[in-house]
N, CA, C and O of each residue as an XYZ file, in Angstrom:
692
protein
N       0.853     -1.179      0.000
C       0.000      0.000      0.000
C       0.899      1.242      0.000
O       1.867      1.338      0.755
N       0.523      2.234     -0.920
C       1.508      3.211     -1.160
C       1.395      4.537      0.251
O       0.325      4.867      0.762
N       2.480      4.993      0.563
C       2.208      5.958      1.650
C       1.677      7.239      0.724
O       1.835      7.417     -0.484
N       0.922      8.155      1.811
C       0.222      8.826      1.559
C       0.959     10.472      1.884
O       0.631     11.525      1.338
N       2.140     10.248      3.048
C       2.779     11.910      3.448
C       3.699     11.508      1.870
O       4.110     10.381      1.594
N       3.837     12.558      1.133
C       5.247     12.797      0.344
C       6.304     14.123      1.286
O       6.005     14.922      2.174
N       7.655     13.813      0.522
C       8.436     14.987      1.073
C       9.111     15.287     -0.110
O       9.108     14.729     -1.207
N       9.883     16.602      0.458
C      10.963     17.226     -0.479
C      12.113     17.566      0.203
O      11.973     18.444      1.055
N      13.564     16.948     -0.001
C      14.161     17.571      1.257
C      15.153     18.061      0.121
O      15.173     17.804     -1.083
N      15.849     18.738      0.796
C      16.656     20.058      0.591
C      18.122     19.692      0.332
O      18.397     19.083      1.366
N      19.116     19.694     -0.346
C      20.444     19.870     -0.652
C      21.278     18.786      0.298
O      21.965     17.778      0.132
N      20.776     19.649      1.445
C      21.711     18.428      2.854
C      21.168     17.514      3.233
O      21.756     16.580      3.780
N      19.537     17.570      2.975
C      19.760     16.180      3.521
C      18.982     14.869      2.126
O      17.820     14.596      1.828
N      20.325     14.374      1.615
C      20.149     13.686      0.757
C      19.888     12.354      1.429
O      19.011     11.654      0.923
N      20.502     11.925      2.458
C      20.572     10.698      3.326
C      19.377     11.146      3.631
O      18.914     11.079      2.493
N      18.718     11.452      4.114
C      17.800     11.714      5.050
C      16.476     11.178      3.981
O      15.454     10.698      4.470
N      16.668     11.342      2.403
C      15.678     11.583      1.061
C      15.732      9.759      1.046
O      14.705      9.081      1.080
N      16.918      9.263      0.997
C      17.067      7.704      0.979
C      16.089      7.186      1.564
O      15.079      6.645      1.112
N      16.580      7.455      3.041
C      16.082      6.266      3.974
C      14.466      6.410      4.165
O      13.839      5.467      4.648
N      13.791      7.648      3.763
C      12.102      7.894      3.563
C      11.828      7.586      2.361
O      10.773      7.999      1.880
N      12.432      7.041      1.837
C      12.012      6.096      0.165
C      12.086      4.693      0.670
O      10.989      4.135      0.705
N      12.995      4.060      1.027
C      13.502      2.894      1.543
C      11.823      2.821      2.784
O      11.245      1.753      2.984
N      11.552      3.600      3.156
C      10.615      3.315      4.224
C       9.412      3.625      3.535
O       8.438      3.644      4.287
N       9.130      3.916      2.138
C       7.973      4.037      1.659
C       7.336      5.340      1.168
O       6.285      5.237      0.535
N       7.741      6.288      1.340
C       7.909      7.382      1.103
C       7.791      8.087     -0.092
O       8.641      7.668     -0.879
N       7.015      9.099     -0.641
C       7.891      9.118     -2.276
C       8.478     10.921     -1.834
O       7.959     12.037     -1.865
N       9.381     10.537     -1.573
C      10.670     11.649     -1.541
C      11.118     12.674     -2.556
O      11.946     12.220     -3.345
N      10.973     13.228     -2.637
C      11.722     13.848     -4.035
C      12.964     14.415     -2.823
O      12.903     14.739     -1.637
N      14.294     14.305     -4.058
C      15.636     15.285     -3.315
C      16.081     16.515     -4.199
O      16.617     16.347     -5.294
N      15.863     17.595     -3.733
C      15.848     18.762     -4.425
C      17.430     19.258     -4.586
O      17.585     20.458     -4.357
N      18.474     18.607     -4.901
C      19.458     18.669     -4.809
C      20.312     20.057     -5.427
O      21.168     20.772     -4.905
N      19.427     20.091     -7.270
C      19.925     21.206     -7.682
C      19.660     22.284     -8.067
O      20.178     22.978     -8.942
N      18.021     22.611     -6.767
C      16.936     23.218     -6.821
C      17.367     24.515     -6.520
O      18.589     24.400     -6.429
N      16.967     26.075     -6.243
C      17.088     27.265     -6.216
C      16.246     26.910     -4.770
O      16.115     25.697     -4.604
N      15.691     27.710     -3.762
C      15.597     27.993     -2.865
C      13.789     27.995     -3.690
O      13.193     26.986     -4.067
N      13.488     28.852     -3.738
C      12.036     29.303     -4.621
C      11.794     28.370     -5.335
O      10.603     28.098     -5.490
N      12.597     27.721     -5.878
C      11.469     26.092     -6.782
C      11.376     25.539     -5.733
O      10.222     25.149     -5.908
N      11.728     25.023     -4.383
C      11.617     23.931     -4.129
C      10.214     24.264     -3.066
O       9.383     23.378     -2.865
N      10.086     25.679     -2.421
C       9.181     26.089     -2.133
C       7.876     25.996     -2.429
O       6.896     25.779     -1.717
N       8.077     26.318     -4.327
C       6.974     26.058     -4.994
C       6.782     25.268     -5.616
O       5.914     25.420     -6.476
N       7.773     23.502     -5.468
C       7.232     21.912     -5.718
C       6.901     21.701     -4.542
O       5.990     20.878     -4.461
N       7.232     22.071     -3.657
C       6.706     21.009     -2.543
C       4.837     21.879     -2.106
O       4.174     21.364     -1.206
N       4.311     23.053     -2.823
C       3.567     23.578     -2.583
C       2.369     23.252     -3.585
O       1.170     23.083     -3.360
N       3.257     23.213     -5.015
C       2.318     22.456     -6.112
C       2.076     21.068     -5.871
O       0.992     20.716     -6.336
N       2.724     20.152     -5.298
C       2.877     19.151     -4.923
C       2.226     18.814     -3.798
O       1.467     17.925     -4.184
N       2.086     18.933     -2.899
C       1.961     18.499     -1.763
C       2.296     17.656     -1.026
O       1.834     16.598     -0.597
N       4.038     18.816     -0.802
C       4.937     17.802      0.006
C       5.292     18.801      1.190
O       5.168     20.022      1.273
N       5.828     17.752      2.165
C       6.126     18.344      3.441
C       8.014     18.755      3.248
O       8.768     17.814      2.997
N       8.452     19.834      3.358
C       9.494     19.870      3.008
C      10.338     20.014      4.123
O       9.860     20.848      4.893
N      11.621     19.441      4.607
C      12.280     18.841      5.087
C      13.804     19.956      4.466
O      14.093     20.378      3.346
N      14.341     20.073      5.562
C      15.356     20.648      5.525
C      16.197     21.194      7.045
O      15.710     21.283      8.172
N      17.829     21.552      6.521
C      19.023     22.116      7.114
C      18.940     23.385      7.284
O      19.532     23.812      8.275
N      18.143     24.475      6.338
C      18.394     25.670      6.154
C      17.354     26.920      6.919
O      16.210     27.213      6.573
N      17.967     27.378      7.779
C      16.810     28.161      8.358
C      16.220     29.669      7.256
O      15.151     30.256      7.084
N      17.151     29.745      6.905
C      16.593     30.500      5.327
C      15.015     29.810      4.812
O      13.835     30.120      4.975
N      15.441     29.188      4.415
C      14.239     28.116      3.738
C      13.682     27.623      4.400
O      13.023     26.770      3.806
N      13.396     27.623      6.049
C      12.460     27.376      6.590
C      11.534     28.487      6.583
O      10.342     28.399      6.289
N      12.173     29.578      6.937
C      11.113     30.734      7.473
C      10.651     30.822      5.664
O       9.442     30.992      5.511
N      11.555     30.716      4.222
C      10.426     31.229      3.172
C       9.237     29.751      3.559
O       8.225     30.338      3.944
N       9.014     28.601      3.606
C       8.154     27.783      3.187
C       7.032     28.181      4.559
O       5.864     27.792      4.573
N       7.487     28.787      5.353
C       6.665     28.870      6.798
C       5.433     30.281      5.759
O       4.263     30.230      5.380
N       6.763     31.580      5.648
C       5.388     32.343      5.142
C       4.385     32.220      3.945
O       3.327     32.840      3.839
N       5.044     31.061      2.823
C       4.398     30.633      1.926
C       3.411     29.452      2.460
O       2.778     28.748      1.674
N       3.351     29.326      3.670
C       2.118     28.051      4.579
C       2.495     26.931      3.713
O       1.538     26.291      3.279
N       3.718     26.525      3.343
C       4.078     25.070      3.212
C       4.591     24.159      4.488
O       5.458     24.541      5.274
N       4.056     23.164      4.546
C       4.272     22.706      5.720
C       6.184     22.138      5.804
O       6.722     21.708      4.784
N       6.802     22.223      6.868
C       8.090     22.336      6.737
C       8.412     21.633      8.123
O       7.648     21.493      9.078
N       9.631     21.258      8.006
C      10.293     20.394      9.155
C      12.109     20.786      9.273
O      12.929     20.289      8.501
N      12.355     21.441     10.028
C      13.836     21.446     10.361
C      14.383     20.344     10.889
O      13.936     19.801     11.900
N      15.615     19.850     10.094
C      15.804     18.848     10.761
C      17.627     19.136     10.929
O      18.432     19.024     10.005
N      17.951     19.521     12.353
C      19.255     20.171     12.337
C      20.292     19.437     13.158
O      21.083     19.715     14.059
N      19.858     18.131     12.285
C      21.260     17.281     13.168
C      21.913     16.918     11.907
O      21.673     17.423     10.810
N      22.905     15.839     12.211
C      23.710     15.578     10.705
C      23.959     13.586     11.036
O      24.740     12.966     10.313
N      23.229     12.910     12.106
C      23.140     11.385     12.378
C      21.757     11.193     12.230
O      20.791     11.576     12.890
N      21.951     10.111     10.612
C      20.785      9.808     10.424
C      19.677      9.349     10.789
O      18.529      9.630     10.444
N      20.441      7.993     12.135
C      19.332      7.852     12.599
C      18.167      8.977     13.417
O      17.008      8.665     13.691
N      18.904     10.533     13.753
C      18.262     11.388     14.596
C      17.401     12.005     13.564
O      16.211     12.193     13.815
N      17.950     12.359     12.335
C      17.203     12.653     11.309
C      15.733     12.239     10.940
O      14.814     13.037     10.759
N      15.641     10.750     10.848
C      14.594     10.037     11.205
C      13.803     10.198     11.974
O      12.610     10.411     11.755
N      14.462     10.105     13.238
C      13.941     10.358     14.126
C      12.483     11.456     14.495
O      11.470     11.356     15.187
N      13.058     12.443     13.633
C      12.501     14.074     14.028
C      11.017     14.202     13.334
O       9.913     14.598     13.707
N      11.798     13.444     11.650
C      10.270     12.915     10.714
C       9.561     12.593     11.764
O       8.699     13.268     12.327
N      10.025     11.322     12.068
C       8.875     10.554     12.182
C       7.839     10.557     13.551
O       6.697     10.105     13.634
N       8.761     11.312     14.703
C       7.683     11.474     15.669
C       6.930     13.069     15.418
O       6.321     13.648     16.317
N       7.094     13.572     14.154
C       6.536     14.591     13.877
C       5.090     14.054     13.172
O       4.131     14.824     13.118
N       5.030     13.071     12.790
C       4.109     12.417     11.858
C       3.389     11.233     11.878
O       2.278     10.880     11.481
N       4.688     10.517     12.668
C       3.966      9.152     13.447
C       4.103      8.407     12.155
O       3.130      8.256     11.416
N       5.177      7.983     11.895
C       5.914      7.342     10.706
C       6.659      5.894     11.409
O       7.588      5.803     12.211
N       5.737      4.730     10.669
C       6.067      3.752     11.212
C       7.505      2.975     10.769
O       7.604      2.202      9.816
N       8.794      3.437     11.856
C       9.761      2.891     11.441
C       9.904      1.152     11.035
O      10.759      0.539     11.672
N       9.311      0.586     10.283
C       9.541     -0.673      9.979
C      10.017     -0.492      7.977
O       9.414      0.134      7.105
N      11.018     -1.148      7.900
C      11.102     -1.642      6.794
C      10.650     -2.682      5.832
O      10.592     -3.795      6.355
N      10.348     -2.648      4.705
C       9.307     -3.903      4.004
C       9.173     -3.262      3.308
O       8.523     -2.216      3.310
N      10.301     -4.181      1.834
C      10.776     -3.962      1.034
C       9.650     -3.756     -0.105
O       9.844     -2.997     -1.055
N       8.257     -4.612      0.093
C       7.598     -4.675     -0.893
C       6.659     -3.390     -0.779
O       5.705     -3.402     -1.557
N       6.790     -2.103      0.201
C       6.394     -1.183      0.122
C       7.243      0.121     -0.331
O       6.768      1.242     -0.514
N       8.951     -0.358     -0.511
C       9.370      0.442     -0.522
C       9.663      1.009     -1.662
O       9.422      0.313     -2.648
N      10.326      2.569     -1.945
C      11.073      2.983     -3.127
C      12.069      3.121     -3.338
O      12.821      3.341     -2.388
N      12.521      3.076     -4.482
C      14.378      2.833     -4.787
C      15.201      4.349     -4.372
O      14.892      5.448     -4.834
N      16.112      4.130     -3.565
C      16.582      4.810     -2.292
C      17.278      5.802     -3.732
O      17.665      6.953     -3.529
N      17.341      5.280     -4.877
C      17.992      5.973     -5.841
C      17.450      7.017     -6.738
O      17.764      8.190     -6.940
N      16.460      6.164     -7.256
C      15.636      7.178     -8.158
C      14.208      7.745     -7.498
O      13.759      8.745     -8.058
N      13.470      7.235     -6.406
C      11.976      7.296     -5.720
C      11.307      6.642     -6.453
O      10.154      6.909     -6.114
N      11.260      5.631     -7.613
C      10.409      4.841     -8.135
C       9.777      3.921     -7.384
O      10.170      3.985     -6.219
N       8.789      2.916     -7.599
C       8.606      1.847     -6.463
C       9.167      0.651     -6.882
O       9.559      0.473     -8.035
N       9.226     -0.224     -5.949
C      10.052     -1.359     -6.006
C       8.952     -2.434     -6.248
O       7.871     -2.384     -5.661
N       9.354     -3.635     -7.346
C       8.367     -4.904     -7.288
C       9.397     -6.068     -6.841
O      10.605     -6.268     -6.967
N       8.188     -6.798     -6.196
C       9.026     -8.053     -6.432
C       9.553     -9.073     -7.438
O       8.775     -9.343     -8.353
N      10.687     -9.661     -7.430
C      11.196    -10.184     -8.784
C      10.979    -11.763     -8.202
O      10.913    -12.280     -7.087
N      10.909    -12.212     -9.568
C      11.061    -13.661     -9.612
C      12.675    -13.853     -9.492
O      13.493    -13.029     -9.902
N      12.947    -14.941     -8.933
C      14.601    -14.912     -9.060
C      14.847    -14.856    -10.633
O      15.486    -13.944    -11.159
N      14.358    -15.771    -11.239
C      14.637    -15.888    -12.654
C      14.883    -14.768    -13.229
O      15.386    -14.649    -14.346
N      14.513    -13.806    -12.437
C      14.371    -12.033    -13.287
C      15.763    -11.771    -13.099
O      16.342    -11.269    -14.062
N      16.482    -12.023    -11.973
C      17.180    -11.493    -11.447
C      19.397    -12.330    -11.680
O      20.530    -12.105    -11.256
N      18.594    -13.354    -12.696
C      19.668    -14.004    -13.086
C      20.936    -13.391    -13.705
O      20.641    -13.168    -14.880
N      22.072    -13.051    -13.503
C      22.969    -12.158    -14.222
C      22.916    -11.020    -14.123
O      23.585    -10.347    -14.907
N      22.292    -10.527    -13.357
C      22.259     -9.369    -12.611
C      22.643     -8.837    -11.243
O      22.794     -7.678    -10.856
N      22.767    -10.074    -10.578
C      23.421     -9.942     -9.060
C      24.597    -10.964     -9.183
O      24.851    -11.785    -10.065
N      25.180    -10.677     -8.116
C      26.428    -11.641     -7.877
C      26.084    -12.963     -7.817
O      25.035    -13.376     -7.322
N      27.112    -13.771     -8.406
C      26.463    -15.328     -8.534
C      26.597    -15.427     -7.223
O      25.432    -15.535     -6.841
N      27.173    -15.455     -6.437
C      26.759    -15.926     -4.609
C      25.391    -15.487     -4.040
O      24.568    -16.130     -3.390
N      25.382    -13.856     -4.588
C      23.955    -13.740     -4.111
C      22.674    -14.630     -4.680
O      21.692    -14.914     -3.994
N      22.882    -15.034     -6.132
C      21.815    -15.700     -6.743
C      21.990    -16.533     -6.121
O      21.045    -16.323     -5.361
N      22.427    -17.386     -5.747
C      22.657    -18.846     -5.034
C      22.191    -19.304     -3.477
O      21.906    -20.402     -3.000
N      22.253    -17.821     -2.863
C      21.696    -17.861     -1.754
C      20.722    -17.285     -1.029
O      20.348    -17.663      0.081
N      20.336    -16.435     -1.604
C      19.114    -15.204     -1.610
C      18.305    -15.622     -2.384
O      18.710    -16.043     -3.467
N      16.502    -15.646     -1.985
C      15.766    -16.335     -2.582
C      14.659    -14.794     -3.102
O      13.902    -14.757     -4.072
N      14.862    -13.925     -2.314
C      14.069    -12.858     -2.262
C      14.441    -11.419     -3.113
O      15.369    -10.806     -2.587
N      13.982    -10.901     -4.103
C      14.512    -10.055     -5.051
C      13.448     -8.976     -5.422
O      12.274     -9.306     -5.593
N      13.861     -7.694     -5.545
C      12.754     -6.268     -5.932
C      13.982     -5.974     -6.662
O      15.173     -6.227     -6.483
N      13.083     -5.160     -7.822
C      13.088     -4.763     -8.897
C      12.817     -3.083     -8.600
O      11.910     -2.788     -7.821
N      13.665     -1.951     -9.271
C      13.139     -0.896     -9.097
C      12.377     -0.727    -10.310
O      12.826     -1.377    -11.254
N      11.088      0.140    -10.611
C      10.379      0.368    -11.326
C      10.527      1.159    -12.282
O       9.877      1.111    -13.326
N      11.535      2.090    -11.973
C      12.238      3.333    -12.398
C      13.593      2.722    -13.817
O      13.772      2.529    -15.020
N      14.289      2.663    -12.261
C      16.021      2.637    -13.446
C      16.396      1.351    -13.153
O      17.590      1.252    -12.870
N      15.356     -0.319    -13.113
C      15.924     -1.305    -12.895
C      16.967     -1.869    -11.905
O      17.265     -3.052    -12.068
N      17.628     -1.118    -10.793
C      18.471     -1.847     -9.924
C      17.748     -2.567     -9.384
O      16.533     -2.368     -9.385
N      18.388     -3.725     -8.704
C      18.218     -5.032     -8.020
C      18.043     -5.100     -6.435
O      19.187     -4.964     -6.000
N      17.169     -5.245     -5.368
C      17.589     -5.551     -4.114
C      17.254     -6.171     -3.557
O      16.197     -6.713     -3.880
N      17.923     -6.545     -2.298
C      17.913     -8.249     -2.155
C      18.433     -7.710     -0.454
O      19.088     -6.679     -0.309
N      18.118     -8.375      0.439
C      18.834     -8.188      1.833
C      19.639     -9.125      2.195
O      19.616    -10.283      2.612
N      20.468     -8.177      1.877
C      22.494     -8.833      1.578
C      22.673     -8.238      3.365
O      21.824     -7.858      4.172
N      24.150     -8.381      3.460
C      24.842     -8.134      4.581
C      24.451     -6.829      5.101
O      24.189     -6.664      6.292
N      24.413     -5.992      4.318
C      23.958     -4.591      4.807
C      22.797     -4.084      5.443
O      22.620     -2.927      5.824
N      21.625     -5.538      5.569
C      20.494     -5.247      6.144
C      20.252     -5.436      7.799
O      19.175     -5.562      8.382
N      21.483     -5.415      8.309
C      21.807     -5.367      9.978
C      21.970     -4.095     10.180
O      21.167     -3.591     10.965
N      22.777     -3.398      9.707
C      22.753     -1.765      9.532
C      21.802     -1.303      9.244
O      21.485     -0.366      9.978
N      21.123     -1.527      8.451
C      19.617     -0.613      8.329
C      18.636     -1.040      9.479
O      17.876     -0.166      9.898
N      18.583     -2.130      9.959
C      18.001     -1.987     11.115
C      18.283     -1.745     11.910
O      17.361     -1.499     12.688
N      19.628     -1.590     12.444
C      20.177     -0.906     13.699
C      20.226      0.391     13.368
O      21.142      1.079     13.820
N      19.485      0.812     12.727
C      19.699      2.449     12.670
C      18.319      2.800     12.972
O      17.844      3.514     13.855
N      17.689      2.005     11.852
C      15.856      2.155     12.161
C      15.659      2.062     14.260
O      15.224      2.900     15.050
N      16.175      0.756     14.463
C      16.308      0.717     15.681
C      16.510      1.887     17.188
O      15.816      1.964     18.202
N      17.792      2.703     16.762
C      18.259      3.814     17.425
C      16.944      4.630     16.743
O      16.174      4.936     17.653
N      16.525      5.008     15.631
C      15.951      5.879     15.577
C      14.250      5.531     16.144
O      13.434      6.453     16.134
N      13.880      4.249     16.581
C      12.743      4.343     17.243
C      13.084      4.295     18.668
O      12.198      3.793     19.360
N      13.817      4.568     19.101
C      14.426      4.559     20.429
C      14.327      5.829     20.849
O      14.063      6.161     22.005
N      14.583      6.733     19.716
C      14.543      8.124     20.256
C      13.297      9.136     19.699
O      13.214     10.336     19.960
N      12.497      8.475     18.995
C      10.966      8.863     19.014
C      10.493      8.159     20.414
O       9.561      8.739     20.970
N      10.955      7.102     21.000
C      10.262      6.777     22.479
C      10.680      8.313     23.109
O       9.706      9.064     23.148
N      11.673      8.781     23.498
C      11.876     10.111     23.699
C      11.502     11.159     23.452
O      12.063     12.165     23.014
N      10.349     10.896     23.785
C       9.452     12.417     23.422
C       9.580     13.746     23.411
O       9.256     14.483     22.480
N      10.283     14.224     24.947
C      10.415     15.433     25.213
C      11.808     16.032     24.457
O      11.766     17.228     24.168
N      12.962     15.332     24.139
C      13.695     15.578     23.408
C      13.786     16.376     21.924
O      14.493     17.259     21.439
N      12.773     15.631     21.537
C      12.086     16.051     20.246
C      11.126     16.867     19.634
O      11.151     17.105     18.427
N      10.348     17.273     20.343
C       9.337     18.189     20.819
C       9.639     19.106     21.107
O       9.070     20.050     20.558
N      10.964     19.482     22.379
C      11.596     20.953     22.479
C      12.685     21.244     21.265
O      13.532     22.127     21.400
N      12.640     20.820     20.638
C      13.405     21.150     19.110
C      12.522     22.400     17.840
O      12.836     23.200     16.959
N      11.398     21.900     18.462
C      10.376     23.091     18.025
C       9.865     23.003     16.615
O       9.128     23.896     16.197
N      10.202     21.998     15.859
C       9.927     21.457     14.447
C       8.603     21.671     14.475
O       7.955     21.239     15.428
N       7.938     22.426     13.357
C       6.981     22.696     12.725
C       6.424     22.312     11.786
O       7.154     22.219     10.799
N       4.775     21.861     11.556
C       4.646     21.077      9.927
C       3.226     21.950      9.556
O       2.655     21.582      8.530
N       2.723     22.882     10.184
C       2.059     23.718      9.777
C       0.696     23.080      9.590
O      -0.243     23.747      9.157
């Protein structure tokens, strides 16, 4: 089931654009945006825009786009700030997610799809395969999927931390 908040985040936080695709998200990363477009995609759009820059907070505040400062630089805190702003269920599941690369959505592959395309060790031992919808990369939960949950992890650890997060003063209008 596709999520329903979109975002737009801002220059710095490109990590931050990943891991809310990876969690379902459709993200856009405004990387080589002007200050004023991204104001006015995430306004034509209807996205919550996400950012480093207190510049660009106060324009999306008086343009009543809803906006989120997020002024740490550890991702998992990054997360963090989303998601007890919104109540964003940190679980991963892949068959909801989007490609951390392009924001397309991900399907599931038949292995057969996936033949000559991943490492022959991975074909051999990995039974489970998504497809991005977009630009075709492959994913599969290889070694690297202990790290993504120990991060998801820390970062629902510190949405249990309420008051922490809350006196930060993040706004979504």
């Amino acid at each position: 089931m596709p999520r329903r908040l979109r975002f737009i985040a801002d220059a710095m936080l490109g990590d931050l654009a990943r891991w809310l695709r990876m969690l379902g998200y459709d993200t856009v990363y405004a990387r080589d945006l002007p200050d004023s477009l991204i104001v006015e995609k995430a306004a034509k759009e209807h996205r919550i825009l996400l950012t480093r820059d207190r510049g660009l907070y106060i324009r999306a505040r008086k343009k009543g786009v809803p906006v989120i400062p997020v002024d740490t630089t550890d991702i998992a805190e990054r997360i963090a700030i989303v998601a007890s702003r919104l109540g964003i269920r940190l679980e991963l599941n892949p068959d909801e997610s989007r490609c951390p690369l392009c924001n397309a959505p991900l399907r599931r592959a038949l292995k057969s799809e996936v033949r000559g395309r991943v490492p022959r060790r991975v074909y051999e031992t990995r039974s489970e395969f998504w497809i991005c919808t977009g630009c075709g990369q492959v994913y599969w939960k290889g070694r690297h999927w202990r790290g993504i949950e120990l991060i998801l992890e820390k970062a629902r650890r510190l949405v249990g931390d309420r008051g922490r997060h809350h006196r930060r003063g993040a706004q979504t209008r």
